[in-house]
C-alpha positions as protocol buffer text, in pm:
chain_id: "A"
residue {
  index: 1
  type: UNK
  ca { x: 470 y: -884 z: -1107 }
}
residue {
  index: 2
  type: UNK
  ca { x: 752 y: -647 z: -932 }
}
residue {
  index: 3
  type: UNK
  ca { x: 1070 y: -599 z: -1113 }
}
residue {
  index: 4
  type: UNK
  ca { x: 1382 y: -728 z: -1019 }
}
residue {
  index: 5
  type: UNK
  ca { x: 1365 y: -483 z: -735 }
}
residue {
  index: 6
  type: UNK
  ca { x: 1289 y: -435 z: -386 }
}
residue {
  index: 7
  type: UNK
  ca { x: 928 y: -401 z: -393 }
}
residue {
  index: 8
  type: UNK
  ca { x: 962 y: -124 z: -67 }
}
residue {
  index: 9
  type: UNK
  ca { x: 1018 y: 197 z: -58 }
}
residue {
  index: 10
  type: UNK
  ca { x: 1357 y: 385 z: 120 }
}
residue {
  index: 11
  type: UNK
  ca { x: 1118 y: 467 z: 398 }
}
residue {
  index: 12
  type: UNK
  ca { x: 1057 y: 114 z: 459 }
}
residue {
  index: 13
  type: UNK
  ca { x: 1397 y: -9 z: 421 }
}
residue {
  index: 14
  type: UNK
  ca { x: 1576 y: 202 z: 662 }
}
residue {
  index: 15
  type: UNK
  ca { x: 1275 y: 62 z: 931 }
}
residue {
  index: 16
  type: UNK
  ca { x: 1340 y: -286 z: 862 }
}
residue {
  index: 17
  type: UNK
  ca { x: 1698 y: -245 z: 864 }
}
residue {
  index: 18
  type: UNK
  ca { x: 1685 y: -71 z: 1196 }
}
residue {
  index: 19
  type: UNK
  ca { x: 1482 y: -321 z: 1319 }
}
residue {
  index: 20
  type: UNK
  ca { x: 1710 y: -627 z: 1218 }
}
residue {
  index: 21
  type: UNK
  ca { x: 1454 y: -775 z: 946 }
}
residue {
  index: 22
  type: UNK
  ca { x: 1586 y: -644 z: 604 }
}
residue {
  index: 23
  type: UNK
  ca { x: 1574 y: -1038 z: 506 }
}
residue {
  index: 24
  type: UNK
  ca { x: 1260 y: -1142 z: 631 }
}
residue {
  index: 25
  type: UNK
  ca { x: 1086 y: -820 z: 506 }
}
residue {
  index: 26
  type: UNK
  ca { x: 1241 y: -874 z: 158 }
}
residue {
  index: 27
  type: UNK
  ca { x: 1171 y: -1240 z: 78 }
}
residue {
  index: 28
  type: UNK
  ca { x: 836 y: -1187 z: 226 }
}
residue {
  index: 29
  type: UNK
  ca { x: 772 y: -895 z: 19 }
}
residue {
  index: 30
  type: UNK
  ca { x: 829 y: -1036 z: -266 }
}
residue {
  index: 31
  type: UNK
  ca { x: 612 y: -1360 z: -198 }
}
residue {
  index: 32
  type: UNK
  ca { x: 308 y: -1125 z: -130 }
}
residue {
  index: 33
  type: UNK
  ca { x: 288 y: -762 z: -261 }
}
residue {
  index: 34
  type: UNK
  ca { x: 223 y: -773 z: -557 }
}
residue {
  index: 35
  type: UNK
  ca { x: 177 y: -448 z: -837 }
}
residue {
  index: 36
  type: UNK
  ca { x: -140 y: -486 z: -919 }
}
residue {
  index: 37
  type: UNK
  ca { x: -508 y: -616 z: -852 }
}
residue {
  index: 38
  type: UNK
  ca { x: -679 y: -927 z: -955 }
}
residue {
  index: 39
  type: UNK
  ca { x: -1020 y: -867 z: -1167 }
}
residue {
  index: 40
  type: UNK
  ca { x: -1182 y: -988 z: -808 }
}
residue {
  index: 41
  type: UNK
  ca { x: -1017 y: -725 z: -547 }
}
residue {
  index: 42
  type: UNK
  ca { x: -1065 y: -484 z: -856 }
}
residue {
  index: 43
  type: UNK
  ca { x: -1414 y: -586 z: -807 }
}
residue {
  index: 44
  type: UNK
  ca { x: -1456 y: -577 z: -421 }
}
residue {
  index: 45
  type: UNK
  ca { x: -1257 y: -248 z: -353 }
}
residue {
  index: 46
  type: UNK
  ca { x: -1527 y: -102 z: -613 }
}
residue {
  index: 47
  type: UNK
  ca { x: -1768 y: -168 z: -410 }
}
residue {
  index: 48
  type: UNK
  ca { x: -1646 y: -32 z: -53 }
}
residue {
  index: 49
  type: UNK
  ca { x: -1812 y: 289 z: 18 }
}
residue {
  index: 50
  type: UNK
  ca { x: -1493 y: 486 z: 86 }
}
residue {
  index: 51
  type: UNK
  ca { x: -1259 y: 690 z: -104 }
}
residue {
  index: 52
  type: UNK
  ca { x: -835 y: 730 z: -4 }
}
residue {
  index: 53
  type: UNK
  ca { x: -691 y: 1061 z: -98 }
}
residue {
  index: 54
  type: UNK
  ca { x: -325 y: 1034 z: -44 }
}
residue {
  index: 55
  type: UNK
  ca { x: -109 y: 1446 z: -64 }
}
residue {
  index: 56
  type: UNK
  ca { x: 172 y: 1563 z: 44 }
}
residue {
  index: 57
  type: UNK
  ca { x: 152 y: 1890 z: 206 }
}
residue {
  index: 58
  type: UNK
  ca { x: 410 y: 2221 z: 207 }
}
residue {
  index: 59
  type: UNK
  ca { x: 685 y: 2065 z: 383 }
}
residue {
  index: 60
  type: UNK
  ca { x: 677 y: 1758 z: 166 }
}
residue {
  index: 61
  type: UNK
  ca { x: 527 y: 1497 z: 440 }
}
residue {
  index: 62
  type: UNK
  ca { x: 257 y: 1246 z: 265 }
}
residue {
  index: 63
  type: UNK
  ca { x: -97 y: 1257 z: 402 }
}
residue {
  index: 64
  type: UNK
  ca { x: -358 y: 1018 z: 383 }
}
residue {
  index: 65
  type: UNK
  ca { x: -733 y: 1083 z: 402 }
}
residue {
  index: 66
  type: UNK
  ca { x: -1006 y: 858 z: 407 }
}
residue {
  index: 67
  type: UNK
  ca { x: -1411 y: 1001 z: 317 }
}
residue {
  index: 68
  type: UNK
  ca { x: -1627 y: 757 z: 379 }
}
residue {
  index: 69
  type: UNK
  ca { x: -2040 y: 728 z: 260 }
}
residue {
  index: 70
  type: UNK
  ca { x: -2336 y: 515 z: 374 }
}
residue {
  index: 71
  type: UNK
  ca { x: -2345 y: 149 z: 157 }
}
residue {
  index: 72
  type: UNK
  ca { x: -2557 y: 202 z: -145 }
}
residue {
  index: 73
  type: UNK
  ca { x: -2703 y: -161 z: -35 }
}
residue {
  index: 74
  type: UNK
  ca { x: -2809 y: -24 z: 298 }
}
């Protein structure tokens, strides 16, 4: 379970206080992020043939890269 605090980042905050919906976001955050996996999404993401890289490059903005490979069950 999340701590006593927001589960969001400042990022996200400042959007969904721009955007009227600090509340909303909030108590629907913490109703359905969660920090961490079950055993069966553990399980499934396992499986997916892809792989998420996430950087940050020189100027500090975060990057996200997907590689994807063909399904070892065909």
């Amino acid at each position: 379970m999340w701590p006593a605090r927001s589960p969001f980042h400042r990022g996200e905050k400042e959007i969904h206080s721009r955007l009227g919906l600090e509340e909303m976001a909030e108590k629907l955050g913490r109703r359905k992020i969660s920090g961490h996996l079950s055993d069966k999404y553990q399980a499934y993401f396992s499986r997916l043939p892809l792989l998420i890289v996430g950087t940050i490059d020189a100027t500090g903005r975060p990057w996200a890269s997907i590689s994807t490979a063909a399904s070892a069950t065909g």
